[in-house]
C-alpha positions as CSV (number, residue, x, y, z in Angstrom):
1,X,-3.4,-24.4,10.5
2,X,-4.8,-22.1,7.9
3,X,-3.0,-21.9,4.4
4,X,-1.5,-18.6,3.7
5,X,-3.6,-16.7,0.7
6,X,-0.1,-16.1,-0.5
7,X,3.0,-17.5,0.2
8,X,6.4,-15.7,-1.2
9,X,9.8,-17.5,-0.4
10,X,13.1,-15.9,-1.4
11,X,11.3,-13.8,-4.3
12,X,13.9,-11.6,-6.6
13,X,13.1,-9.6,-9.8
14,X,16.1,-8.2,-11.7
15,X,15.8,-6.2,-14.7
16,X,19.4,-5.8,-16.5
17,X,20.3,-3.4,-13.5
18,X,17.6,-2.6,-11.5
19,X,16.3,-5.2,-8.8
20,X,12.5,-4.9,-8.7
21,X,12.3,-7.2,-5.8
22,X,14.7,-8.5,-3.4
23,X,14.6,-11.7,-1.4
24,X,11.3,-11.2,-0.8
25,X,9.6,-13.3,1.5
26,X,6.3,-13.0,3.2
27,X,2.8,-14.6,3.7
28,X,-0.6,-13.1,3.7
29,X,-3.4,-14.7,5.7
30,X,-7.4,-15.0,4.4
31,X,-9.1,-11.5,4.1
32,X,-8.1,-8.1,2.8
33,X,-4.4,-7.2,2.3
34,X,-3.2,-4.0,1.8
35,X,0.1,-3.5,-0.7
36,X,1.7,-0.5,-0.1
37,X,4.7,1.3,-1.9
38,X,6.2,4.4,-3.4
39,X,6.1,4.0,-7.3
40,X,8.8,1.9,-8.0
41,X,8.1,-0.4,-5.0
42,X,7.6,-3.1,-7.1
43,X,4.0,-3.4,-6.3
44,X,3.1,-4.1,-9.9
45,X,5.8,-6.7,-10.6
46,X,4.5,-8.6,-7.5
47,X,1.4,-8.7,-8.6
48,X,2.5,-10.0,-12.2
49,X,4.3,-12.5,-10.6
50,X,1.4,-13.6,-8.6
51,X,-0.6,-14.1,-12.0
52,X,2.4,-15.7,-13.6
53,X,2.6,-12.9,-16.3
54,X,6.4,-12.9,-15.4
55,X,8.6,-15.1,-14.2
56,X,11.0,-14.2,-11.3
57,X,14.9,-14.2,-11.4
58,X,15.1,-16.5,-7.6
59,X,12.5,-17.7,-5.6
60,X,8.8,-19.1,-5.5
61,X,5.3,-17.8,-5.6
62,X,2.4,-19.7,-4.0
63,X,-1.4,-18.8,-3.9
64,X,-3.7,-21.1,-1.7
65,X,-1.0,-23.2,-1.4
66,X,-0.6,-24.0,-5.1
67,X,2.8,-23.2,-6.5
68,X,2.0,-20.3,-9.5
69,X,5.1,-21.6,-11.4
70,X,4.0,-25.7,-11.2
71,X,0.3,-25.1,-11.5
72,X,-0.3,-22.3,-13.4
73,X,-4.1,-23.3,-14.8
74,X,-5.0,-23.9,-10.6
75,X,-4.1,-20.7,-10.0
76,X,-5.2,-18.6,-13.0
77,X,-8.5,-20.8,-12.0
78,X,-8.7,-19.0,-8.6
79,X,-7.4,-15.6,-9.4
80,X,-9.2,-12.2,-10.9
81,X,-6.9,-9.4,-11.6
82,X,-7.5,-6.1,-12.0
83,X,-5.4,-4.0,-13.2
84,X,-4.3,-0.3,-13.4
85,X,-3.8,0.9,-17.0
86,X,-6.5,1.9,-19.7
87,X,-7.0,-1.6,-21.2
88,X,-10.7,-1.9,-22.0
89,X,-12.0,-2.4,-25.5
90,X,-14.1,1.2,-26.2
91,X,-16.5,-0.2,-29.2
92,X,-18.7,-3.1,-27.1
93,X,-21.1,-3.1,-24.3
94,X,-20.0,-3.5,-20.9
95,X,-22.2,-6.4,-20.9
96,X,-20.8,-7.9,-23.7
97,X,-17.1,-7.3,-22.3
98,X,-17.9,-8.9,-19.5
99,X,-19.8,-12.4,-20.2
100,X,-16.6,-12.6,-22.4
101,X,-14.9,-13.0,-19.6
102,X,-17.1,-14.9,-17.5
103,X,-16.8,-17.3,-21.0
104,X,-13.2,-17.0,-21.0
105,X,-13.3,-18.2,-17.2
106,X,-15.1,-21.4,-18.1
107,X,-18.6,-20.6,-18.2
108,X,-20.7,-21.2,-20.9
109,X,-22.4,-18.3,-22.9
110,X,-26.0,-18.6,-21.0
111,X,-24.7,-18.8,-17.9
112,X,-22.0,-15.8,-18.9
113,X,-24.8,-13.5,-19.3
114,X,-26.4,-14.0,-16.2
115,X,-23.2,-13.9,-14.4
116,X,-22.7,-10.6,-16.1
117,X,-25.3,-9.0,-15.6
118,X,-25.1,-9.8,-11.8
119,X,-21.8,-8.6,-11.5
120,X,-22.6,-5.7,-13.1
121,X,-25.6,-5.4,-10.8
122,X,-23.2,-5.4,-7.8
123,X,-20.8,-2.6,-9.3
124,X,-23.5,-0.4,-9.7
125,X,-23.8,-0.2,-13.3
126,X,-26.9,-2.0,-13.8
127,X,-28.5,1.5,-16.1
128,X,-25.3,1.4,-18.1
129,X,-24.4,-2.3,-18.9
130,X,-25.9,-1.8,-22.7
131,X,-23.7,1.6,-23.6
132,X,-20.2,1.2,-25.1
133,X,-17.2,1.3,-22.7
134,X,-15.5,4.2,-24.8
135,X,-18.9,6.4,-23.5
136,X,-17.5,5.8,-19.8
137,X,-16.2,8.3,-17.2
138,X,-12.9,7.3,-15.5
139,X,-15.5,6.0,-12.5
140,X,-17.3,3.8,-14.8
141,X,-14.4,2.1,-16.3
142,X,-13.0,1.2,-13.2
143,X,-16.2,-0.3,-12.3
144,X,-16.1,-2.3,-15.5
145,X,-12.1,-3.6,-14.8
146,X,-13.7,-4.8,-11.0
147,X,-16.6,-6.4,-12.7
148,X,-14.8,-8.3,-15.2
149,X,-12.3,-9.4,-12.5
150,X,-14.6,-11.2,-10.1
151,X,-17.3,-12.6,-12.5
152,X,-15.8,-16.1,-12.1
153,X,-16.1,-15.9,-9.0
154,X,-12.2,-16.0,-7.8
155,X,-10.9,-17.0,-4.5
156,X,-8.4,-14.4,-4.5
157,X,-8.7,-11.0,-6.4
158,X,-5.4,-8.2,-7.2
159,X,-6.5,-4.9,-7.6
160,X,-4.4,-2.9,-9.0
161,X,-4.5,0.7,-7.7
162,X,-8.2,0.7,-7.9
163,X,-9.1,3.9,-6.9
164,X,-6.8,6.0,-9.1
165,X,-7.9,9.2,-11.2
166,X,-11.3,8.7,-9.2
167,X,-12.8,12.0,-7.5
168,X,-13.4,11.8,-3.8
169,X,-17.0,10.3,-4.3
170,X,-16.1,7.8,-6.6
171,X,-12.6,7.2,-4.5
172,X,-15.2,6.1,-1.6
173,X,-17.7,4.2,-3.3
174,X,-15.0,2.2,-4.7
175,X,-13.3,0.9,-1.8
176,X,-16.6,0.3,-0.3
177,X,-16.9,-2.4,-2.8
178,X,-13.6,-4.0,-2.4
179,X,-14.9,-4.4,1.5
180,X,-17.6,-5.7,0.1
181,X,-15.6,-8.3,-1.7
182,X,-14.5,-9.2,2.0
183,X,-18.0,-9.7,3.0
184,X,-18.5,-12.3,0.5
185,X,-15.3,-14.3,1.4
186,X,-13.5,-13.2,-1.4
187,X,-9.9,-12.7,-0.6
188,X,-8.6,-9.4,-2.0
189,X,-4.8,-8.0,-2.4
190,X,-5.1,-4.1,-3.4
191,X,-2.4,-2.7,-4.4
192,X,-1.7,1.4,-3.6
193,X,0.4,4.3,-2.8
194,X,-2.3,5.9,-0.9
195,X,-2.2,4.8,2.9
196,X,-5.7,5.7,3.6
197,X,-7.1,3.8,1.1
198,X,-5.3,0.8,3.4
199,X,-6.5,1.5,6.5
200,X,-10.2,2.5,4.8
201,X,-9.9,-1.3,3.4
202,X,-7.7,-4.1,4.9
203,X,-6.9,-6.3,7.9
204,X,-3.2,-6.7,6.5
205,X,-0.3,-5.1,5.2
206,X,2.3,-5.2,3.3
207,X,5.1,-2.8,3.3
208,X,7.3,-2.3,-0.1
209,X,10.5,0.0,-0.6
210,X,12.6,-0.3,-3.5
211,X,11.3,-4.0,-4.0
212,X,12.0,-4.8,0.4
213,X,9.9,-6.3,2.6
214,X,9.3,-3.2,5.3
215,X,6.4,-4.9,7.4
216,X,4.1,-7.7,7.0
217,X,1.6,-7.7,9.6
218,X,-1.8,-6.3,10.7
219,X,-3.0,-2.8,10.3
220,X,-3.4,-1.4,13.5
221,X,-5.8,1.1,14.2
222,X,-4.6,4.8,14.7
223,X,-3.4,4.9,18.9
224,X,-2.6,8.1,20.9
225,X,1.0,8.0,21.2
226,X,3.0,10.2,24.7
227,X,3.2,12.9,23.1
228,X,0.9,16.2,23.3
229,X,1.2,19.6,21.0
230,X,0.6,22.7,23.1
231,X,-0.1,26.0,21.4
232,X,0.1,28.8,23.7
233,X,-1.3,32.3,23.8
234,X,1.8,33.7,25.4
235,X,4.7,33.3,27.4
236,X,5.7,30.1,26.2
237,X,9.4,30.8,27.9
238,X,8.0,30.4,31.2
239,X,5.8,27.6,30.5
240,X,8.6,25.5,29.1
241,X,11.1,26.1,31.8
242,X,8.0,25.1,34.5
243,X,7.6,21.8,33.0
244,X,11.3,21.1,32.4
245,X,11.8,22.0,36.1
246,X,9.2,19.1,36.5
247,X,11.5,16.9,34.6
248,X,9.0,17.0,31.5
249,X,10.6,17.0,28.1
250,X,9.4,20.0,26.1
251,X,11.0,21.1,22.5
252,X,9.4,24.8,21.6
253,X,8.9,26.1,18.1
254,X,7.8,29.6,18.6
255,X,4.1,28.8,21.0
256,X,4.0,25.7,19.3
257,X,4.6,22.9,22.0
258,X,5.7,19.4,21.9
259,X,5.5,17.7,25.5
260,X,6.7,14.5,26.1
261,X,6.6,12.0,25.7
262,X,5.2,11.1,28.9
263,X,2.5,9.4,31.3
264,X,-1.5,9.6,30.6
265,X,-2.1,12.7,33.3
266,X,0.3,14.8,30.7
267,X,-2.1,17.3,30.1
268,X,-3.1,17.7,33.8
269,X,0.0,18.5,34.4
270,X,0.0,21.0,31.2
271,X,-3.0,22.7,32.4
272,X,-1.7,23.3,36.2
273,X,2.0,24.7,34.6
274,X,0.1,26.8,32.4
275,X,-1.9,27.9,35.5
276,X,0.9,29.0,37.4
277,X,2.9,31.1,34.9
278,X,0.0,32.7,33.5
279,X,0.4,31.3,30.3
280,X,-2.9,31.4,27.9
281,X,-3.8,27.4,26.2
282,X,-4.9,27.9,23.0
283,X,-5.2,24.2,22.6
284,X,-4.1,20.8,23.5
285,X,-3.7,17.5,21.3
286,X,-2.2,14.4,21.9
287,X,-0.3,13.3,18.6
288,X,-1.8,9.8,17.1
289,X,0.7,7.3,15.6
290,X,-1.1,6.4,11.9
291,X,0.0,3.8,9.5
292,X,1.9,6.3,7.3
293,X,4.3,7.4,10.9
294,X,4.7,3.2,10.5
295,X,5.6,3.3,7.5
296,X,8.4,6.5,7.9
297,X,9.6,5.0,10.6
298,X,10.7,1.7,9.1
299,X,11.6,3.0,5.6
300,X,14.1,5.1,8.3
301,X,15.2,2.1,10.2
302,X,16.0,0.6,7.1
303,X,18.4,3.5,5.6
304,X,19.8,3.6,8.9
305,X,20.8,0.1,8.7
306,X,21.5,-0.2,5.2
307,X,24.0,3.1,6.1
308,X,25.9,0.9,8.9
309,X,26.5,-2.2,6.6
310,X,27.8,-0.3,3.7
311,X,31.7,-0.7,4.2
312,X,33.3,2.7,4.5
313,X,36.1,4.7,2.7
314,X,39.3,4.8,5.1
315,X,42.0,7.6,5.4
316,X,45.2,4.7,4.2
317,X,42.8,3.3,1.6
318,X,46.2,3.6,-0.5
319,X,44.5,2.6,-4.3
320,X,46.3,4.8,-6.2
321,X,43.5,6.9,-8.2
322,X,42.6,5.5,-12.3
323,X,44.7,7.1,-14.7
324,X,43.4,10.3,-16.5
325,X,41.7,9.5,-20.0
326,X,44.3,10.3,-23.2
327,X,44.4,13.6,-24.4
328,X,42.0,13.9,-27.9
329,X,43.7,12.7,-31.2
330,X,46.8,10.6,-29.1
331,X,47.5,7.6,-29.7
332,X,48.5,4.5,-27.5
């Protein structure tokens, strides 16, 4: 049986009175994983966990199967991390910056340079290793932070929101390398709030809300879902009441049309209703299910039940109510 990448048992974060995380437990198989949450998920906190940069209130962390808390130097041996913030020193090369890492990591200072400049190579600043980190765009910087977080070579790199502040262009050249990262067996966690980035990158997800496990499972691919959205030219009265005759569900919105759900041979059906009241199709489209309609609908499910366990005010609650606070200057 395979070794989870990472293993999470009973995990909880608690800051004074906010809990970050909440009796999390999940695993993660080899590959791309995708960690998604609002801000305030506790995406980053996760991930410091993971690095051992904090330690947890409950619980334990394991990467590759070695316990983070136990064997710290295994994992920090195994790990590159990336991270979000502006952390990069401005006045040195990006070569420089990043054979200090590679040195840091355990290389020694030839072998640092070459790894380097390799790394570099692959991020696509070979032209630019030389020039100071503070002459960077936001594009290039980012680059360096991936760079500096893989030249050892890690089994397992966290990225951080990689892709953030980056224009479109630079959005999709990034997380071209992070599959690239998954071409080279590199096991990758990338943290983000941006769905799409997920479904552009990853195998996996991971679901976060307010520091709960939502889903932990594979992304699956967009599917057509029962549903189809009719926009009519006219008479969408008549259309409606032919297919409800039919026993076809139909909720109207002006022409705007949502049928079913319903059977594969919906829009047939559509098409010959539409033929006999004389209504005019302006179009037809069957609605597709996408990660973030996953996501809704178990941040829902989860309110709903979080709604039915929370214990209820009754009419003979008979607590009489606290007393009102002393008038200014009295005494007791």
């Amino acid at each position: 049986m395979t070794t989870p990448t990472i293993a999470v048992r009973d995990l909880t974060m608690q800051f004074d009175e906010v809990t970050a995380l909440d009796q999390l437990t999940l695993e993660t198989p080899p590959g791309i994983t995708g960690l998604v949450g609002a801000n305030g998920a506790g995406k980053t906190t996760l991930m410091r966990i993971l690095l051992g940069l904090q330690q947890p209130t409950t619980g334990q962390v394991a990467i590759h199967g070695h316990d983070v808390a136990t064997d710290p130097t295994a994992v920090r041996q195994r790990v590159g991390w990336m991270p979000e913030g502006d952390c990069l020193p401005g006045d040195i090369a990006a070569a420089e910056f990043v054979a200090h890492s590679a040195r840091l990591a355990g290389l020694p200072p030839r072998a640092a340079r070459l790894r380097a400049s390799e790394t570099l190579f692959l991020v696509g600043l070979e032209e630019e290793r030389f020039r100071p980190i503070g002459d960077f765009s936001t594009g290039m910087t980012q680059r360096v932070k991936l760079a500096q977080a893989i030249v050892h070579d890690p089994d397992l790199v966290l990225l951080d929101e990689p892709a953030s502040g980056l224009d479109p262009d630079g959005r999709i050249e990034m997380l071209a390398l992070v599959r690239r990262l998954g071409e080279f067996g590199i096991d990758v966690l990338i943290s983000s709030h941006v769905l799409s980035d997920i479904t552009a990158t990853s195998s996996w997800v991971v679901l976060l809300d307010r520091g709960t496990l939502l889903r932990n499972g594979p992304v699956t691919p967009d599917r057509a879902t029962g549903t189809v959205v009719v926009e009519v030219l006219d008479r969408p009265d008549a259309l409606v009441g032919h297919l409800t005759a039919q026993g076809v569900a139909v909720a109207a919105d002006g022409v705007r049309l949502v049928v079913g759900p319903g059977s594969d041979d919906l829009e047939p059906t559509i098409v010959a209703a539409a033929a006999a009241t004389g209504s005019g199709l302006v179009r037809m489209t069957r609605e597709v299910a996408t990660l973030e309609d996953e996501f809704l609908a178990a941040d829902a499910q989860r309110r709903t039940a979080a709604a039915q366990a929370a214990p209820e005010a009754t009419a003979d609650d008979t607590r009489p109510p606290p007393p009102p606070p002393p008038a200014e200057g009295s005494r007791r």
